[in-house]
Structures are given as C-alpha cells and as structure tokens.
N, C-alpha and C positions, 0 to 999 in steps of 0.2 A: 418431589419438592425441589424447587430450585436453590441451589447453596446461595449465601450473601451474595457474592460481589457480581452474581448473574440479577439474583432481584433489585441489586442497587443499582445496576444498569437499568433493568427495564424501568426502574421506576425513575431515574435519570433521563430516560428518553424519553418517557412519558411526560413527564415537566416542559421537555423541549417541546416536543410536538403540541403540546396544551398553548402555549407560549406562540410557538411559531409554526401554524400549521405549514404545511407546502404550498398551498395553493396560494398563501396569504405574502409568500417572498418576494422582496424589493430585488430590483435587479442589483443592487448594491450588497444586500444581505447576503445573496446567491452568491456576488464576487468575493466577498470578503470571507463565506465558507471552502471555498473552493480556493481560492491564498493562503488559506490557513493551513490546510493538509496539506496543498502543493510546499509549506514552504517544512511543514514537519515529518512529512516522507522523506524531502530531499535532505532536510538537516543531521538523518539517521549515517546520510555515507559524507556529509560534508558537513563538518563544525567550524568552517569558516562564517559561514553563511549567520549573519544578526539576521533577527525579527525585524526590526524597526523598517532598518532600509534596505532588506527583500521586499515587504510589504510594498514600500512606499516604488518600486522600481515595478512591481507588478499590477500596479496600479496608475503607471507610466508618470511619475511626480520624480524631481529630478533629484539626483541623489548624486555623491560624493563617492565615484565608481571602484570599487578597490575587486573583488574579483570577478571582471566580468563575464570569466564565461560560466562559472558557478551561478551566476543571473541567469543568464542568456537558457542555461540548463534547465532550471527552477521554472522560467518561464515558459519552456518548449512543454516541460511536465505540467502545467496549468493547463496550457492551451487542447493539450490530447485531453486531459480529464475534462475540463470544460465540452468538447463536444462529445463525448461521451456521454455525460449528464444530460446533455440535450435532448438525449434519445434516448433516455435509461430508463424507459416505462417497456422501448422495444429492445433493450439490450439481452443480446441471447450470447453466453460463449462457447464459443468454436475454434477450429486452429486459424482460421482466417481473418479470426476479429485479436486474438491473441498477435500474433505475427504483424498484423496492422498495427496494432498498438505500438510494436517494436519498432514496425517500419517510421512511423512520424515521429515518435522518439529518438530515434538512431541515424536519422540518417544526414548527419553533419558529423563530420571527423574530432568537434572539438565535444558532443556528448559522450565519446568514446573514454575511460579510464584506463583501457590496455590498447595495443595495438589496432588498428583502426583499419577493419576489412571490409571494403564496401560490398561484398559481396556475399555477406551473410548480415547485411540487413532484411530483417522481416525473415531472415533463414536459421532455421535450428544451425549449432555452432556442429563445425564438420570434426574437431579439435577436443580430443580430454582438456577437460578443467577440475582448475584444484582451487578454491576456497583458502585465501590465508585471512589466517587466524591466529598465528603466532604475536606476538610471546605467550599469551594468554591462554590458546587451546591450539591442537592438535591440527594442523590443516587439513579440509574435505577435499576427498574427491568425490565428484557428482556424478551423475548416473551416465553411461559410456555411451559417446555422442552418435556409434552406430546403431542405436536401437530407439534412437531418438525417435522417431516418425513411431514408431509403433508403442513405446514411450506414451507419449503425448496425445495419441488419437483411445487410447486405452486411458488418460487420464481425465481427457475432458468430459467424458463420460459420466466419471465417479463424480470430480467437481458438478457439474450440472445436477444429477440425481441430488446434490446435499443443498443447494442453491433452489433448485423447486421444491425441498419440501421444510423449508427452514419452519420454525413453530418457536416463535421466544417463550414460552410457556413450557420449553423442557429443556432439558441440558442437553440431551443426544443431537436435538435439530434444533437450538439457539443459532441465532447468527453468528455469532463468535467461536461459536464453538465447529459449524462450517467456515469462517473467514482464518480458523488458525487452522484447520485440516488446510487448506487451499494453500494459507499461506509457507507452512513449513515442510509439504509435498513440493508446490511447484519452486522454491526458492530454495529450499535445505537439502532438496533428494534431486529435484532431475535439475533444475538449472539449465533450461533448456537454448539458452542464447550466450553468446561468445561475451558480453557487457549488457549491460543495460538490465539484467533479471529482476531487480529488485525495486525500480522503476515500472517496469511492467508488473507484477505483481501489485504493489498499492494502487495503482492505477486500476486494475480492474477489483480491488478492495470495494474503491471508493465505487464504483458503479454499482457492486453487489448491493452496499449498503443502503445506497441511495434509492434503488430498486424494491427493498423493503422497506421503507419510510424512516428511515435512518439518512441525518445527514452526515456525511464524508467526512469522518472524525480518524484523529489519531493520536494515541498520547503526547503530553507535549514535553519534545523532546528539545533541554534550552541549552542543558552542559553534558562534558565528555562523559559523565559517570551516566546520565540516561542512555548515553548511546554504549554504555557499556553493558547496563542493565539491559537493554535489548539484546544486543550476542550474546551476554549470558542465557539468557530466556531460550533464546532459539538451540543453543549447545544443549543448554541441561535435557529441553526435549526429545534431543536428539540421542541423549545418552538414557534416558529413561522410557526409549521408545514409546512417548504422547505426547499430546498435545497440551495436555493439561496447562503445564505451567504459560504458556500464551494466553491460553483463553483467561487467566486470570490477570495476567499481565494489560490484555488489551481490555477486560472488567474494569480493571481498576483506573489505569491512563483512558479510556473514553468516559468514562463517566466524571471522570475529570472536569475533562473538555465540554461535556456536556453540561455541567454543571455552570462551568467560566460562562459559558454561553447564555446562558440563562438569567445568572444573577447580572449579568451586565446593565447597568442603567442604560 
C-alpha cells in the first residue's frame, strides 16, 4: 500500500493528465511548463532570480534587465531541457547523453560559479570537490575524482535499471522514489563535474518524468527558507543514509505544482 503523499501524488497526476492529456499540448502550454521548471531548478542555487520577469525574459518579452547573466543561465537551462523533451519518448541515459548535457550547459565561462575550465567541459572534474555548506552543515566532500570513470559507468547502470522499471503503483519503483535515488546518488555522492552538477541533474529529472507521462515538475521554490528546506532534505538524507525524506519532499512540492496547474482557469 502506498503511504499518503505518494497516493496524493498519483492522484494529483492523474487530475493533470485527465486535464491535459500530452497529446492534446498547445505549443504554448509545453513553453510555459518547461519555464516553469527551468525557472524553479535554477531558483534552488539563485534567489535573485523573480518569477515574473524570468518568465517574461524567457519568453523573449522585454524586461527591465537586472541580473543578466542569471537570465542568460536560466535560459541556456530551458534550451537543453527543451530539446531533450523533444526526443523524450527516445531518451536513453548514458555517459554520453549525461556529459552532453553538461557540455551545452557549460560551455560559456559566464555559466560557470567557480573557476572556469574550458577543459573539463562535458568532462568528469580531474579535481577533489568539497560541497559548502556552512554555516548551517558540515561541508561535503564528493566521491574522489580518480575513480570517476569507473564511478559513473558503474552508476548509469543502477540509474537505468530504476528508470525502466518505475511502477507508481508501489513505493520501491514509484517515480520519485527512482527520481530521489538518482537525484541524491548523482548530486550528493559522486558530483561528478567541476560546476554545473545540479543543473545537470534536474535536467535529466525532467526528461525521466516527462518519459513516464509526468510533466517536468518541481516544487515551487519562491523564498530563501524553500531553498533551505531543500539542503536541509538533501543533508538529513544524507545523515540518515535514505532517500526517504526527498521522496516526500518532492510528494509533497509536486503535487503542489500539480495541483496550481490544474486549478488554473
């Protein structure tokens, strides 16, 4: 039996899809769900960023420019998941579609938030990384960047096997309950790129989801305490070695969003 906030999901989803089959999306419909993750992934590492005039800027309507390359960022992140989407019925992942993902993400010096190495774009990072986290938690170090390749080809593996046999009808292989394996593996444990991890990661979220008839959701994250409530989610799981507290996390913030979506006139 499924706990609550996985049945309030499925039956949040099920509303949507009742609602808005796939087949039946406006290309506007499609732009404005695909704005919407793009702009509440990217709002998790940057609280500068409004709703309002993201939206309106990624929608190319002219706006009153105050961080542009926080835009400029937001929108490179639309553009990869947009064509991704486009091909999400044959989206298969591998290290090659991962590393791509990184490469069209990364490779301008102003997407970059630490130093800026052209030469571990689309390449696992050659460099230990440490995770800060302070004042608030203990800073990570991530899994050591010489064992990366064997790392990563040993993890797409696992990823994949949880990805073909999702089932929303149980807890072990709900989507979310694969989408926070995937997401607190590749983003909490190996961190497998010099910048940009955590952009790559939702990005191939959104494709998973999209790929099981879920659209490309994410809680909506408006002020600093959501985006605290997220590092906390990801630490706690981290210290209570599961996943659990995520998948409830992201139970609760998508059906959210599912919800908003739905009751909208």
């Amino acid at each position: 039996m499924l706990p609550d906030y996985l049945q309030n999901f499925n039956e949040a989803l099920q509303k949507f899809q009742d609602k808005f089959p796939k087949g039946k999306w406006s290309v506007d419909f499609k732009e404005s769900i695909i704005n919407d993750y793009s702009f509440y992934s990217s709002r998790i590492e940057d609280e500068k960023l409004l709703y309002g005039d993201t939206i309106k800027f990624l929608n190319n309507e002219f706006i009153r420019v105050g961080k542009l390359t926080s835009l400029l960022n937001i929108s490179n992140h639309k553009d990869v998941l947009k064509s991704l989407l486009e091909k999400f019925e044959d989206f298969q992942l591998t290290e090659e579609i991962v590393k791509g993902i990184h490469r069209d993400l990364m490779s301008s010096d102003l997407a970059w938030e630490v130093e800026f190495k052209p030469e571990l774009i689309g390449e696992y990072r050659n460099i230990p990384t440490v995770g800060s986290r302070e004042p608030f938690f203990e800073n990570k170090e991530y899994a050591p960047h010489y064992n990366l390749e064997i790392i990563m080809a040993s993890h797409i593996n696992l990823f994949t096997a949880r990805f073909e046999n999702i089932d929303n009808s149980k807890q072990a292989t709900h989507l979310l309950t694969a989408i926070s394996f995937f997401h607190n593996t590749f983003l909490n444990s190996i961190h497998p790129f010099a910048d940009g991890n955590g952009r790559v990661c939702r990005i191939i979220m959104g494709a998973i989801m999209m790929k099981h008839n879920c659209p490309p959701i994410f809680p909506l994250i408006t002020e600093p305490e959501h985006q605290i409530e997220y590092i906390t989610t990801i630490v706690n799981c981290e210290l209570q070695k599961n996943n659990e507290l995520l998948v409830r996390y992201f139970a609760k913030g998508m059906t959210e969003s599912l919800l908003k979506r739905v009751n909208e006139l």
